[in-house]
N, C-alpha and C positions, 0 to 999 in steps of 0.2 A: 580577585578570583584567579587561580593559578590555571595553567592548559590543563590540567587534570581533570579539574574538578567540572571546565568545561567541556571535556570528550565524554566524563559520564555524562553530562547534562543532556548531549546530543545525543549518546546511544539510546537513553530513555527516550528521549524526543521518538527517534527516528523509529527504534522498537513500537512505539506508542503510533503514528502515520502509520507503519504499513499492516498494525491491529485493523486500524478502522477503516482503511484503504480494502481489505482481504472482506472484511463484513459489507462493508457497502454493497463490491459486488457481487458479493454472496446475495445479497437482497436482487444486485438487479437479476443475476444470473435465476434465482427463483422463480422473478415476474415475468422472464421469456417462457420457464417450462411451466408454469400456471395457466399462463394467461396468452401464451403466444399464438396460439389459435387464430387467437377472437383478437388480435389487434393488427391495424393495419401494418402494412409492409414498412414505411417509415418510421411510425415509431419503435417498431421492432427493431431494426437497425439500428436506430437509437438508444435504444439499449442494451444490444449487443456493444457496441461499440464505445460506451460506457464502461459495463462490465470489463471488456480490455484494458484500457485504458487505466482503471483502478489498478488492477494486476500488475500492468506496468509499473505505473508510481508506484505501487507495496514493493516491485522487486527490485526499483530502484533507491528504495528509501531500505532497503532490506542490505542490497550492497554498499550504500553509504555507511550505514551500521559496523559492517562488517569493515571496511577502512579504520576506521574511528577505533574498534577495539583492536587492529592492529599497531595502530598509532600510540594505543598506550599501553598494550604488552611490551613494545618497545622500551616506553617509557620510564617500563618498572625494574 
């Protein structure tokens, strides 16, 4: 397997993380405005701080991406 064929590998990869990283906390981010009322203060925090956190990693698996296809425009 040549560096090519592995920087696509990775962009898919990495495209594909910050998919499901964005939906998760999309999920949590929904169950503070639902249900945030009615839950205690810690666990609300809890999932605020989740929900960050995913966002985080989507936007750092989103910059990795973004190297990776620099690395093989170069390439080409």
């Amino acid at each position: 397997m040549n560096q090519k064929d592995r920087l696509l590998g990775k962009i898919v990869d990495y495209k594909n993380y910050s998919q499901i990283l964005l939906a998760l906390s999309t999920f949590l981010y929904l169950g503070i405005v639902i249900k945030g009322s009615s839950l205690p203060t810690g666990k609300l925090a809890l999932l605020f701080i989740g929900a960050i956190l995913f966002l985080l990693f989507a936007y750092f698996f989103q910059r990795a991406r973004k190297k990776c296809e620099e690395q093989l425009g170069e390439m080409k």
